[in-house]
C-alpha positions in Angstrom: 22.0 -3.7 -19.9 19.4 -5.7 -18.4 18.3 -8.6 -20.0 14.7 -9.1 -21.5 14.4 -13.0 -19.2 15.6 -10.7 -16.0 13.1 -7.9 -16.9 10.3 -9.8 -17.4 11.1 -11.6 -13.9 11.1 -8.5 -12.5 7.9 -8.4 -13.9 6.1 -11.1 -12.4 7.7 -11.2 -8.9 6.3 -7.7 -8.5 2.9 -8.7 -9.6 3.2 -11.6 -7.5 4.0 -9.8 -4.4 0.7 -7.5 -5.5 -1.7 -10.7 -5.9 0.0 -12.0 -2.3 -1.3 -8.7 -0.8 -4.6 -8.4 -2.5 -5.4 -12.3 -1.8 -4.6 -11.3 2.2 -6.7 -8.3 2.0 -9.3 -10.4 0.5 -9.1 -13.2 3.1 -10.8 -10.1 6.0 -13.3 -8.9 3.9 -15.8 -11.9 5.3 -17.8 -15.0 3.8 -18.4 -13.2 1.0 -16.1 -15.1 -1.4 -15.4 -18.8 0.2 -12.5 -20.0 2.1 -11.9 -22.4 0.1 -12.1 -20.5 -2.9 -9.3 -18.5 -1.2 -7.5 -21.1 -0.7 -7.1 -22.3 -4.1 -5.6 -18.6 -4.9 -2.9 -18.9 -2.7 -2.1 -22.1 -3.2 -1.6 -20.9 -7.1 0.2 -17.9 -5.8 2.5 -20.1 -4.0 3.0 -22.5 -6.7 4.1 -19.4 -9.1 6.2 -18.1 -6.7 8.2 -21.5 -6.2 8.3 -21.6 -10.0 9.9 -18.1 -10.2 12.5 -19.7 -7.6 13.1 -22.7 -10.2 13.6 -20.5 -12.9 16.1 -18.1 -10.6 18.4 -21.0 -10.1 18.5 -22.6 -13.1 19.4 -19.0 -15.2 22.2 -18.6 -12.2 23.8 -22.0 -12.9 23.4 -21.7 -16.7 25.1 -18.2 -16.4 28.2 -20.2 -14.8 27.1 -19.0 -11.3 27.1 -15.2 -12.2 23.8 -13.7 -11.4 22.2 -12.3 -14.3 22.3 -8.5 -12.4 26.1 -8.4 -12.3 26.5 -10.2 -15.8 23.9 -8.7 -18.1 23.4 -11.5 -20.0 20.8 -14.0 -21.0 21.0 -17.8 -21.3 21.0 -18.7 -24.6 19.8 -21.4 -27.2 17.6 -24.0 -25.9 17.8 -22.9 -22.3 16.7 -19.5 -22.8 14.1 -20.5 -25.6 12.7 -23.0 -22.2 13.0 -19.8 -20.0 10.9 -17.8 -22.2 8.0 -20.5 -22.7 7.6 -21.4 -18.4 7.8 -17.7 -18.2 4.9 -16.6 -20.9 3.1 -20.0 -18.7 3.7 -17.9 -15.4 2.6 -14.8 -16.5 -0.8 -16.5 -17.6 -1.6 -17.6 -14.6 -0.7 -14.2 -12.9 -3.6 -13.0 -15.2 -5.8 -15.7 -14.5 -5.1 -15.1 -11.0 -5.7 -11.5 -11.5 -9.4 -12.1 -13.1 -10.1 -14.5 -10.1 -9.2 -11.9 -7.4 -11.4 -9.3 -9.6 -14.5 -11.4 -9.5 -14.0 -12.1 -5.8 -13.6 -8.0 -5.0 -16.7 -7.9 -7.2 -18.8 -9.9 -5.1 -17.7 -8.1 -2.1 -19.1 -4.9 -3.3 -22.1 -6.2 -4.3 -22.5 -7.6 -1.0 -21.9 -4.5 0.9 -24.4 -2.8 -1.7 -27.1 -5.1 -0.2 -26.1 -5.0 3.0 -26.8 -1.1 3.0 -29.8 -1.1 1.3 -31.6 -3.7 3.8 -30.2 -1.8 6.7 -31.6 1.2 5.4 -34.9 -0.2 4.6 -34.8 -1.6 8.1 -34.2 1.3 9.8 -36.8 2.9 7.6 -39.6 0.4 8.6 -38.3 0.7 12.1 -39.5 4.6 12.2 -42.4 4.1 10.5 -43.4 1.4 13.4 -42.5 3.7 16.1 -44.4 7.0 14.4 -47.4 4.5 14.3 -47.5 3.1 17.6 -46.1 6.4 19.4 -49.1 8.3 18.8 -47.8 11.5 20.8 -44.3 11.7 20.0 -44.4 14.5 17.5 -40.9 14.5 18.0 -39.8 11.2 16.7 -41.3 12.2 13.1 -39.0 14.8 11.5 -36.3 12.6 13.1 -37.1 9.7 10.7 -37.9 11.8 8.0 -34.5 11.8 6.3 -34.7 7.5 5.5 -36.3 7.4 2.5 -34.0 10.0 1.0 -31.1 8.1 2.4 -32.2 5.3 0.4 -33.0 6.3 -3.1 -29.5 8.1 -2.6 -27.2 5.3 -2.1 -25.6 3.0 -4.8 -28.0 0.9 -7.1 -27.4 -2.5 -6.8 -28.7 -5.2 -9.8 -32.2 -5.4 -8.6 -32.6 -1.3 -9.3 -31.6 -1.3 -13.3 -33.9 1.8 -14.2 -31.9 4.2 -11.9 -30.4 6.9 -13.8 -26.7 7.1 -13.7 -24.9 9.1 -11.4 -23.1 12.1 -12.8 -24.0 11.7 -16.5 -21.9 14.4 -17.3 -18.7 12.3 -16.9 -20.3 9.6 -19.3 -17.8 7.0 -18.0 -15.2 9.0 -19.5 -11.3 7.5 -19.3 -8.4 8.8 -18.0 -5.5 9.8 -20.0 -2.4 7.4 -19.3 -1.6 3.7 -19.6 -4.0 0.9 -20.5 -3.7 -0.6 -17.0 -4.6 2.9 -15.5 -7.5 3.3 -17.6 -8.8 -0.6 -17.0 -8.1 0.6 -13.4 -10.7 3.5 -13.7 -13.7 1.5 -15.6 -13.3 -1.3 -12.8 -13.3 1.2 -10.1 -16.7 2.4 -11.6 -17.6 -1.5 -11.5 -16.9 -1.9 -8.0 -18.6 1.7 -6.6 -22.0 0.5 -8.3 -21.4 3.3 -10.7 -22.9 0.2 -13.5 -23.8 2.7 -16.6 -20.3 4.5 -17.0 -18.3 1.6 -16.1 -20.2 0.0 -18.8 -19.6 3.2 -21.1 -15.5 2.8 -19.4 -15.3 -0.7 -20.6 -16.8 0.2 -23.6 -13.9 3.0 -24.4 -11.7 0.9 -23.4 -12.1 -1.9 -25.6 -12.5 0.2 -28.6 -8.5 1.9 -27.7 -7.4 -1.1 -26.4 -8.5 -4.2 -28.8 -5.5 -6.3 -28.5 -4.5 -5.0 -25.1 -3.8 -8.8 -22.4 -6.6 -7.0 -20.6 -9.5 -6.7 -23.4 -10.8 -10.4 -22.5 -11.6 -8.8 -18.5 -12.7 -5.9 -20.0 -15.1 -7.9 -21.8 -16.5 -9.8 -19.3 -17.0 -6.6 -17.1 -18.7 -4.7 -20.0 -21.2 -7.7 -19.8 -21.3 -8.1 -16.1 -22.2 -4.3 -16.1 -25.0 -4.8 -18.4 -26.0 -8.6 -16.5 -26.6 -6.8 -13.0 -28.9 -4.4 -14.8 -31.0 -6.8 -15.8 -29.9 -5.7 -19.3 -29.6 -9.7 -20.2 -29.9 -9.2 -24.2 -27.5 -7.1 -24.2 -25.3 -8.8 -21.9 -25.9 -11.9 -23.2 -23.9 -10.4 -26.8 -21.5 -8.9 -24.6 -20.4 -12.5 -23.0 -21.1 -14.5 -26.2 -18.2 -11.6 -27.8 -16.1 -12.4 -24.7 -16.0 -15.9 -25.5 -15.7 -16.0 -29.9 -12.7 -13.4 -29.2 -10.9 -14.8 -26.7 -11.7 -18.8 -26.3 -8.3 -19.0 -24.7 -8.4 -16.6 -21.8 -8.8 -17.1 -17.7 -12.2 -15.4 -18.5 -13.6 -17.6 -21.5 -15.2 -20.3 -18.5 -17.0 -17.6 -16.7 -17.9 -15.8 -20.1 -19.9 -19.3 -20.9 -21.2 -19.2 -17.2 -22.6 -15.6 -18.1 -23.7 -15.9 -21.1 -25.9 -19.1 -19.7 -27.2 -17.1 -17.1 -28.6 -14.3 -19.5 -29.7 -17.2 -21.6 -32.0 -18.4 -19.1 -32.8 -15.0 -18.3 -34.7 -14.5 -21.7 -36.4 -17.8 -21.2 -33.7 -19.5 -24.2 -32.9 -22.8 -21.8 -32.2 -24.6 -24.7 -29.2 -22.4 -26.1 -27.9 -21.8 -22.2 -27.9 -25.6 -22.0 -25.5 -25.5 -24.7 -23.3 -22.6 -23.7 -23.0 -25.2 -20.0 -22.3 -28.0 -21.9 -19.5 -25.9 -23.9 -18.3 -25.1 -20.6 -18.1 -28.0 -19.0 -16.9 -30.5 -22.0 -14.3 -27.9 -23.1 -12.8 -26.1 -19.7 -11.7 -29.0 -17.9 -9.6 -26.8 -15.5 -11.8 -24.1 -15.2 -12.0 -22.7 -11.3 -14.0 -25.0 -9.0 -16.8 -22.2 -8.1 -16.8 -21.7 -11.8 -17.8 -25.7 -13.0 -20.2 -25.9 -9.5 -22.3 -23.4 -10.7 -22.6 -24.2 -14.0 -23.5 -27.7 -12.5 -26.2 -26.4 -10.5 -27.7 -24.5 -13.6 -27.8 -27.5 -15.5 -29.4 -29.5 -13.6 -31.5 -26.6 -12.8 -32.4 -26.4 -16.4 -32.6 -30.2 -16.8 -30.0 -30.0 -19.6 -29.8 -33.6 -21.1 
C-alpha cells in the first residue's frame, strides 16, 4: 500500500514536470508575456522542485534508509505532521503557479486575436487602395471581395462585445467527467475567443464545483470573460465575489486588480482607489506584474 505522503508526491512532481513544460512552451510564444515575468516562473518552478528533493531525502532517512516504494510506510509523528504541512505549502504554489501560466496563455491569445484582426483590416484597406487607383483592373475586384467577410468571421476580441456568440446552441455547455476536465473546457472557450459560453462554462462550473481548489480561477475567468466584453458591471461583481470568497487564493491580487479596472471603467475612481490600496497594503507578495500595474493605475487615478 502506498502511502498518502508518497501519493501526494507523486502528485506534485507530475504537475511539476507539466508547469516545467508549459513555462518552456510559453517562453516561444514571443513578447507577449515578459521575460522577466518568465523568469520569475521558473525560478519558482525550480525552487519547488528542489523542495520536493528536500522532502525525498529527509522521508528516506526518517524511513531508516528504506525508500518509501519498497517499504510502504509513512513517517510518523512530528516528522510526518512536518511532511504534510511543506507539502500542502508546495502544492499552493503549484496552483499559484498554475493561475500565473493561465493569465500568461491568456494574453497570448488575445494577442494573436489582434494580430489577425489588424492584418485583415490591412489587407482589406490594401484592396480597397488598389481597386481605387487601378481603374481598369476589373479583375482585381472580385479578388478582394472575400475581406470583409473574412473579418466579421474571425474571433471577437474585447473591443467587439455586441457580437453574438458563436454556436449558441451549445450554450457553453460542460463536459461530463472530472472537475479538472470540465475547468479544462470553459478555459478552452476562454482562450479560442469563444467569451459568452466560456462565461456560461465558468458559470456551470462554479455552480457544480463550489468548493472545488479550482473555483477561485474559475472565478476570475468568469469575470475576465465578462471584463473583455466590456461588460464591466457585471464583471466588476464577478471580481469583487472572487475576492470576498476566496481572500486567500493566488488569484485574490489580480481579482483586486480587476475589479479596479471595471471600477474605473464605470467612472467609480474613488472605490477602485480602494480596491488598489487593498491590494497593495494587503498582498505584499503578490506577482511583480501584478503590484506594477496596480501602481500605474493609482497614480493614474491620483489615489491619495
Amino acid at each position: 500500500m502506498i502511502s498518502p505522503l508518497r501519493t501526494q508526491r507523486l502528485f506534485l512532481r507530475r504537475r511539476l514536470a507539466v508547469a516545467a513544460i508549459a513555462l518552456t512552451a510559453l517562453s516561444l510564444t514571443g513578447p507577449a508575456f515578459g521575460q522577466s515575468d518568465t523568469r520569475e516562473l521558473m525560478n519558482r518552478l525550480q525552487r519547488l522542485e528542489n523542495e520536493m528533493q528536500t522532502i525525498s531525502r529527509e522521508v528516506y532517512r526518517g524511513n531508516g534508509g528504506t525508500p518509501p516504494a519498497a517499504s510502504g510506510s509513512a513517517p510518523t509523528g512530528n516528522v510526518a505532521a512536518g511532511f504534510e504541512v511543506r507539502l500542502q505549502r508546495l502544492e499552493s504554489e503549484m496552483q499559484t503557479l498554475t493561475g500565473r501560466y493561465e493569465e500568461a496563455a491568456f494574453q497570448v491569445g488575445q494577442l494573436r486575436e489582434q494580430l489577425t484582426k489588424m492584418q485583415t483590416d490591412i489587407d482589406f484597406r490594401l484592396s480597397r487602395l488598389e481597386q481605387q487607383s487601378g481603374g481598369g483592373l476589373g479583375a482585381a475586384a472580385p479578388a478582394a471581395a472575400p475581406a470583409p467577410e473574412k473579418g466579421a468571421g474571425g474571433k471577437a476580441d474585447k473591443a467587439a462585445a455586441a457580437s453574438p456568440a458563436a454556436e449558441p446552441e451549445a450554450g457553453g455547455s460542460l463536459p461530463s467527467g472530472s472537475s479538472q476536465d470540465q475547468y479544462n473546457a470553459a478555459f478552452n472557450l476562454l482562450r479560442q475567443g469563444d467569451y459568452a459560453n466560456a462565461e456560461k462554462g465558468f458559470a456551470q462550473f462554479l455552480k457544480a464545483h463550489p468548493s472545488d481548489p479550482l473555483a477561485s480561477n474559475a472565478q476570475y475567468w468568469l469575470g475576465e470573460s465578462l471584463y473583455v466584453r466590456n461588460k464591466f458591471k457585471e464583471a466588476a461583481v464577478a471580481f469583487a465575489e472572487g475576492y470576498q470568497k476566496f481572500p486567500k487564493s493566488g488569484k485574490a491580487p489580480d481579482s483586486l486588480l480587476k475589479l479596479s479596472l471595471s471600477l474605473s471603467a464605470m467612472k467609480a475612481n474613488e472605490d477602485a482607489c480602494a480596491a488598489l490600496g487593498e491590494l497593495l497594503g494587503k498582498y505584499k507578495d503578490a506577482s511583480a506584474t501584478t503590484r506594477r500595474r496596480a501602481e500605474q493605475e493609482k497614480n493614474r487615478l491620483k489615489c491619495s
